[in-house]
C-alpha positions in Angstrom: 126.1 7.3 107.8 128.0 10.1 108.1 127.2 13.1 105.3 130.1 14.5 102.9 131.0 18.3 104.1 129.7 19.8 100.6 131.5 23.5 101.3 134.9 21.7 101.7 134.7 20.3 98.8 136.7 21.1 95.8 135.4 22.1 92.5 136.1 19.2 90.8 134.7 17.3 93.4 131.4 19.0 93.9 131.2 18.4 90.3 131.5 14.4 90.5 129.7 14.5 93.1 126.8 16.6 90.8 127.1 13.5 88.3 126.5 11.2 90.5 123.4 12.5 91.7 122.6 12.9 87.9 122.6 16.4 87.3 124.2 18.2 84.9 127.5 20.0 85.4 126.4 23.2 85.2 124.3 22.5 88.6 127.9 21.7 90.2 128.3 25.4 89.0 125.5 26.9 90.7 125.8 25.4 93.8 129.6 26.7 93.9 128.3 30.0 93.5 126.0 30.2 95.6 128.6 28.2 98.5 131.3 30.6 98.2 130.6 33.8 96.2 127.0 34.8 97.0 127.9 33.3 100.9 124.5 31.6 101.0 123.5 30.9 104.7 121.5 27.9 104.3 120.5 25.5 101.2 116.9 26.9 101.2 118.8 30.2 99.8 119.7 28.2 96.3 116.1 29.8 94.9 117.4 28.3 91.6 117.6 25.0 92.3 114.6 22.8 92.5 113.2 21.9 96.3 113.9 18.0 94.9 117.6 18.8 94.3 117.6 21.1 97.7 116.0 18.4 99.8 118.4 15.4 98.5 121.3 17.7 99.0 120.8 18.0 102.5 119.8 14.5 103.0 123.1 13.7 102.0 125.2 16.4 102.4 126.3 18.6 105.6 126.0 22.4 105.1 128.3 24.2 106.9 126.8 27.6 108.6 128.8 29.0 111.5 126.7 30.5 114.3 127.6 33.9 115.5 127.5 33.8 119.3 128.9 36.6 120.3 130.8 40.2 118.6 133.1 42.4 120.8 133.3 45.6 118.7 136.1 47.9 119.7 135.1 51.7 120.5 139.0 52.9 119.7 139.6 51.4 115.9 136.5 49.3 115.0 138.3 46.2 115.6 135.5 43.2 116.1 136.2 39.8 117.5 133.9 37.1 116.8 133.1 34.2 118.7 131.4 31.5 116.4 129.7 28.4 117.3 130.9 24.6 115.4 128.5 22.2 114.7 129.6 19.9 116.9 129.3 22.3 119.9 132.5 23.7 120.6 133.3 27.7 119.5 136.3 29.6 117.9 137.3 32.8 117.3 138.0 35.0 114.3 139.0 38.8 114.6 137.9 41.7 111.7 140.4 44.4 111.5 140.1 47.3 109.4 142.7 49.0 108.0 143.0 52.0 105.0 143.7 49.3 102.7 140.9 47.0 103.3 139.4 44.8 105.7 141.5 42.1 107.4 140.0 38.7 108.6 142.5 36.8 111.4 141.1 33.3 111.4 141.4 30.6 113.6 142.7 26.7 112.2 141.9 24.7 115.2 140.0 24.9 118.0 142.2 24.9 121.1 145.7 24.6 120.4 148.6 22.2 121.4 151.8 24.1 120.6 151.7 24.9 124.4 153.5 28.9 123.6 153.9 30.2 126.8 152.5 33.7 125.8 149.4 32.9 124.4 145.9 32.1 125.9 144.8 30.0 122.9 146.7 27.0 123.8 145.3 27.0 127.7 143.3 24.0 128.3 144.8 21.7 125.1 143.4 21.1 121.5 140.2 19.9 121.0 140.4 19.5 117.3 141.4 20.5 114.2 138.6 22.7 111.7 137.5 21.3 108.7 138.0 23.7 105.2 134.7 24.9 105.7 134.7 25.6 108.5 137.9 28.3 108.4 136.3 29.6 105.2 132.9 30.2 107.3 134.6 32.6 109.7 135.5 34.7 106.7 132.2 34.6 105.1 129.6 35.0 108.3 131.9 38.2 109.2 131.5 39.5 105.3 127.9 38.9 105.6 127.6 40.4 109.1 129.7 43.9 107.4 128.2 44.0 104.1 131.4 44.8 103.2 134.3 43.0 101.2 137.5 41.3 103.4 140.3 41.7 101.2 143.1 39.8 103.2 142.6 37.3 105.4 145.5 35.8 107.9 145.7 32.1 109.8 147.1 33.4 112.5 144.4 32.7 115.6 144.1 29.5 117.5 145.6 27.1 116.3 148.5 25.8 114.3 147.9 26.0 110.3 150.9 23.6 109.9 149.6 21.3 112.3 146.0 20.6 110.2 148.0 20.9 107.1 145.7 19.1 104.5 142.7 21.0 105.3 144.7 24.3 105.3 146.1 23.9 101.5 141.8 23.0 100.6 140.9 25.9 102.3 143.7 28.1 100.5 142.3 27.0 97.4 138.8 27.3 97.6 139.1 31.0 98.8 141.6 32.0 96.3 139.4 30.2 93.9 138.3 32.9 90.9 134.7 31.5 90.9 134.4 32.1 94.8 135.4 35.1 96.9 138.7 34.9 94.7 141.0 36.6 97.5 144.6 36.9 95.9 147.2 34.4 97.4 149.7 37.0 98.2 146.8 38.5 100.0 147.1 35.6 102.3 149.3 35.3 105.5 149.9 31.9 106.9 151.4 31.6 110.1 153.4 28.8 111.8 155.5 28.1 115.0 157.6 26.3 113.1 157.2 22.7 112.3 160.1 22.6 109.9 159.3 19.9 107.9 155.7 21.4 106.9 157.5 24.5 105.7 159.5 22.4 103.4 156.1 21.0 102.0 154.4 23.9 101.6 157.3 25.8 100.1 156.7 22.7 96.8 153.2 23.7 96.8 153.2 26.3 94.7 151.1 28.8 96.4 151.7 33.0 96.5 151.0 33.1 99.8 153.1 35.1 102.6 154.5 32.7 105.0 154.9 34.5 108.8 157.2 32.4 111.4 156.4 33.1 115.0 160.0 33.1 116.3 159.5 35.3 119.5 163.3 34.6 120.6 166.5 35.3 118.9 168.3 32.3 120.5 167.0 28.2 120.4 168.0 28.5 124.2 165.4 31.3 125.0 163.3 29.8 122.6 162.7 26.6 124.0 161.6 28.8 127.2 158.8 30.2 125.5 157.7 28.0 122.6 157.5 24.4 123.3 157.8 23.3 119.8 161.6 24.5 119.9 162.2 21.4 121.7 161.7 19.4 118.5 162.3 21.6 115.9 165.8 23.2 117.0 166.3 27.4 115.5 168.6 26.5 113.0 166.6 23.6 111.4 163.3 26.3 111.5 165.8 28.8 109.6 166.6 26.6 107.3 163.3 25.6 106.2 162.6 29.4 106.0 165.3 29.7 104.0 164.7 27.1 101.6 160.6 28.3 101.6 162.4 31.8 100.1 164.3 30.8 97.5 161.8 28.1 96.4 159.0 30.9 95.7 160.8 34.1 96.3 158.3 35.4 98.5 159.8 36.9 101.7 159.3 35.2 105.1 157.6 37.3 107.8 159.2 36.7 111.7 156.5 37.5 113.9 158.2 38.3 116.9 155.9 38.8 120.4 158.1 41.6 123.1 157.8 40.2 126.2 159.1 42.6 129.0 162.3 41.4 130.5 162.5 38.3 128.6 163.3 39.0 124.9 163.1 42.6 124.4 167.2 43.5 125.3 169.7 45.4 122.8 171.1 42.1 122.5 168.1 39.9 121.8 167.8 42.9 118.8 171.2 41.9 117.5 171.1 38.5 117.6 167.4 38.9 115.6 169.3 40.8 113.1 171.7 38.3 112.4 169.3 36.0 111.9 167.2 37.9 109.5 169.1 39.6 107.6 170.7 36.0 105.6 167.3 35.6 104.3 165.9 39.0 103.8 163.1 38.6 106.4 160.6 41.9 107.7 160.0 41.3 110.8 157.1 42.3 112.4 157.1 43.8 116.4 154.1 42.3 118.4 154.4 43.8 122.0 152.8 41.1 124.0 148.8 40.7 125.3 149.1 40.4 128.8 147.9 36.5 129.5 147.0 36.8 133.2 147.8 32.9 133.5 151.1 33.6 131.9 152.4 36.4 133.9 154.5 38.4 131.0 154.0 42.0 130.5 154.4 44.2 127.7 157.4 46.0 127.4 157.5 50.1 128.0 157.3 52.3 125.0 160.5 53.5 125.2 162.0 49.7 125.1 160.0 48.9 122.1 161.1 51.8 120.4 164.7 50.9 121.1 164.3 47.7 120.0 162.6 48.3 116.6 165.6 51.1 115.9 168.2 48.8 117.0 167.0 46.2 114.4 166.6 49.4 111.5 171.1 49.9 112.4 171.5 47.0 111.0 169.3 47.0 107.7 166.1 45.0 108.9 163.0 46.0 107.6 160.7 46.2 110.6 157.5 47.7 111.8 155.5 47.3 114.7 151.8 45.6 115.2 149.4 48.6 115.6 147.4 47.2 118.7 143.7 47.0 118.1 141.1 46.4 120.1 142.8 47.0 123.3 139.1 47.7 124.7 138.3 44.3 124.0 139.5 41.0 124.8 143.1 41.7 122.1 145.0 38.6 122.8 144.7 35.5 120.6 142.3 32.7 122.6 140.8 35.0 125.5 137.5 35.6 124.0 136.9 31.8 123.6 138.7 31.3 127.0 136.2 33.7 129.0 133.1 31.9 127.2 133.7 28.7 128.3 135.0 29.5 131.4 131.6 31.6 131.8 
């Protein structure tokens, strides 16, 4: 018989769940606590619940602990990259990046990828599957563990497509934001999509704070479609409408995450046509010059392009800055740590 994944579980739940086994609510309580504020590693931890309740528990239940197989740690910034081990076998990555304000988690929604982006090594070799809710929220809590320090913002930005596990992404929102777990603000939250238009839409009804980023990487659904698979089925203008409707449902400003790939979208031209389309909807975009992929074969733009490009978009009123590039000593690009390990 398969076991109930007790750390994706909401509160509510892990308190029927409490009843049933005939303990008292205030267990359901404890065992909260102990899941997602004090970031216990293991049931033995739960020193205050009895070795009965601890041994029927994970009879069962499944407890969730990511394995920490390997961290790249940056010698220029601090940046780390984790590689963590699932359950079932396969691995993920998670990236810690500090920053003046606080530490920043990038975590990862599936393992492998099937959006098929041209510019990114996360979708090489396919999807394998997509994470449960605890198992995004482990990311976050083995690396707070591992730091001794507090993460403060997280963003789903890694492998994987949020949209595209959608279910287990709005359970995971809400147990993290939760007050009676780690209780990270929602506005502290980035989730990022390639655009699967009709999952904006939903999520705009959810009623969430959180800052919704749109990889768009190309100004034009022709030059799109060249780079981002997806664009085949979900056409610019249907992506920017969803966008659009995500703003005025919650009134929190859409992010387009926009990779410069030298020679392919990084012209004057490509800057005015991004203007136009984010200006209507009062978008910031953010500048990502591009990893280079070596199966992919683009290149990162020269300095003085990238500069050119960012004031280009400023003439015309967008609010823009550019990605500060961590952990260039390590491997930077979304999907290559995990790539190298199993290719090891």
């Amino acid at each position: 018989m398969e076991r109930t994944d007790i750390k994706s579980l909401k509160r509510e739940e892990l308190c029927r769940e409490m009843e049933a086994l005939g303990e008292k609510k205030f267990r359901a309580d404890q065992l909260y606590q102990w899941m997602h504020k004090k970031l216990a590693g293991s049931l033995e931890e739960m020193t205050n619940l009895s070795q009965e309740l601890r041994r029927r528990l994970g009879e069962q239940y499944e407890y969730i602990c990511l394995e920490i197989v390997e961290v790249q740690r940056s010698q220029l910034d601090g940046t780390c990259k984790y590689l963590f081990r699932l359950p079932d076998g396969h691995v993920i990555e998670s990236v810690l990046m500090r920053y003046r304000h606080g530490n920043t988690v990038c975590i990862s929604s599936q393992a492998g990828c099937r959006m098929g982006c041209r510019f990114c090594a996360s979708a090489i070799g396919g999807l394998v599957r997509s994470l449960r809710p605890s198992e995004m929220l482990e990311q976050i809590y083995r690396i707070q563990k591992d730091i001794g320090e507090r993460i403060s913002n997280v963003v789903v930005m890694g492998t994987g497509e949020p949209l595209d596990n959608y279910d287990n992404l709005l359970t995971f929102l809400g147990l993290l934001s939760d007050e009676n777990g780690l209780h990270i603000s929602q506005r502290s939250i980035t989730v990022s999509t390639c655009g699967i238009a009709p999952r904006i839409r939903s999520l705009a009804e959810e009623e969430l704070s959180i800052t919704l980023a749109l990889s768009l990487h190309a100004p034009t659904q022709e030059k799109r479609r060249e780079l981002m698979p997806i664009a085949v089925r979900y056409e610019l203008p249907e992506v920017l409408d969803a966008c659009a409707y995500y703003f005025r449902r919650t009134g929190r400003r859409i992010t387009f995450e926009y990779s410069l790939v030298g020679g392919v979208n990084d012209s004057r031209e490509d800057a005015r046509l991004l203007a136009a389309l984010a200006k209507p909807i009062h978008s910031h975009v953010n500048l990502i010059p591009v990893n280079p992929v070596t199966e992919r074969g683009y290149v990162q733009p020269e300095k003085g392009v990238i500069r050119a490009f960012k004031e280009k978009l400023e003439e015309y009123g967008i609010n823009v800055t550019v990605r500060r590039e961590l952990g260039q000593d390590i491997d930077g690009a979304c999907g290559q740590l995990r790539r190298r390990y199993l290719e090891g």
